[in-house]
C-alpha positions as CSV (number, residue, x, y, z in Angstrom):
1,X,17.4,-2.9,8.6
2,X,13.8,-4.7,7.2
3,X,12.4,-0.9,6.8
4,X,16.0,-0.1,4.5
5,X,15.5,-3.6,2.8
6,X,11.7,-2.4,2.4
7,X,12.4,0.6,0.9
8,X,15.0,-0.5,-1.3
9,X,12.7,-3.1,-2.9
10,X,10.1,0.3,-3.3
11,X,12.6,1.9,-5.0
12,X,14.1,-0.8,-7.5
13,X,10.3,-1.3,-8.3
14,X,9.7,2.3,-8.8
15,X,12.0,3.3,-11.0
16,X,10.8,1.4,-13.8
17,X,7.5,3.6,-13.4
18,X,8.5,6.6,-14.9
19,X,9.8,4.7,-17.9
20,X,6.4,2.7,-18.3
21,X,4.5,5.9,-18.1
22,X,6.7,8.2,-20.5
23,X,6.3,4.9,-23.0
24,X,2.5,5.3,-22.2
25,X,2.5,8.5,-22.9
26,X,4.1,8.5,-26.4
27,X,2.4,5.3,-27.9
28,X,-0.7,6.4,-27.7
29,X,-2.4,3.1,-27.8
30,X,-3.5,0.5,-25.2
31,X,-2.0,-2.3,-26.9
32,X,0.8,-4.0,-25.2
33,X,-0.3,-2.9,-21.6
34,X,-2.3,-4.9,-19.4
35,X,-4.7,-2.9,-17.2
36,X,-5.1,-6.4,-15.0
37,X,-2.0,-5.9,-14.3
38,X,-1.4,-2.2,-13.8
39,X,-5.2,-2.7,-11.5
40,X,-3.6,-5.7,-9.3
41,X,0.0,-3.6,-8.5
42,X,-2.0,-0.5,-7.5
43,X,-3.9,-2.6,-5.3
44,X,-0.7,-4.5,-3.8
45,X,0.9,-0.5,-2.9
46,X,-2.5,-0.2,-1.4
47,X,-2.6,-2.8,0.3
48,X,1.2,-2.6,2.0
49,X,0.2,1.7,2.4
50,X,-2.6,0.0,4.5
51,X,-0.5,-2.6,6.2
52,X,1.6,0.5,7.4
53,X,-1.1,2.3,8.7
54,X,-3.1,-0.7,10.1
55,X,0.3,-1.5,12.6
56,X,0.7,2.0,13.1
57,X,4.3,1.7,11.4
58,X,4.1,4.6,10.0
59,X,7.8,5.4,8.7
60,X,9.6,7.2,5.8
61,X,8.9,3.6,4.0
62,X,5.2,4.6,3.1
63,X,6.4,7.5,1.3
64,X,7.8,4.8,-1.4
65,X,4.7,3.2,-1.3
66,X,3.2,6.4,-1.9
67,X,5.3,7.3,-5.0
68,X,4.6,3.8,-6.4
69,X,1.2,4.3,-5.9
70,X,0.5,7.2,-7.7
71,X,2.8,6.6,-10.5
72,X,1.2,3.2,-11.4
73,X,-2.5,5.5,-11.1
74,X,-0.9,7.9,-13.7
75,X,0.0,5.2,-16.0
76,X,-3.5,3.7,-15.1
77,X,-5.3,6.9,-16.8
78,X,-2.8,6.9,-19.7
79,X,-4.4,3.4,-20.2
80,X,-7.3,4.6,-20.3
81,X,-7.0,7.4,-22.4
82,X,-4.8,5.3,-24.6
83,X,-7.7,2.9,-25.0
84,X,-10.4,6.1,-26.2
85,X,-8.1,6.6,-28.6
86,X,-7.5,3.3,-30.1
87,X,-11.5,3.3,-29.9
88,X,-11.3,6.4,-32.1
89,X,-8.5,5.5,-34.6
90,X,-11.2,1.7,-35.0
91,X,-14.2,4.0,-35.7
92,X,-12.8,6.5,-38.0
């Protein structure tokens, strides 16, 4: 039951990725988004991807964590690019 409660939590979180990202993607600007932010929940999926592997727990739960991971990395370089842009729009 914790590793269905776990998972669950995973998957409440993660589906408000794909939204953040597809608003990322269409904005086109940095402002708004905090890369603190997006930097400290990569790190958290790291760190409970590490947990898992650390206690050799290694269950269908770390494929959430996974998922999370990389979609908050995605939105992570669309902050990125978002911010050479706004860089561009200042300059020109």
């Amino acid at each position: 039951m914790p590793q269905l409660l776990e998972a669950l939590m995973l998957i409440a979180f993660g589906l408000s990725w794909p939204a953040s990202i597809i608003k990322s993607a269409r904005a086109k600007t940095a402002k708004g988004k905090s890369i603190a932010f997006l930097l400290l929940i990569f790190a958290g999926y790291l760190c409970g991807i590490a947990s898992k592997i650390w206690a050799d727990r290694m269950t269908y739960v770390i494929v959430f964590y996974c998922l999370n991971c990389a979609m908050v990395f995605i939105d992570i370089c669309l902050w990125l690019r978002n911010r050479r842009l706004d860089a561009a729009r200042a300059e020109g």
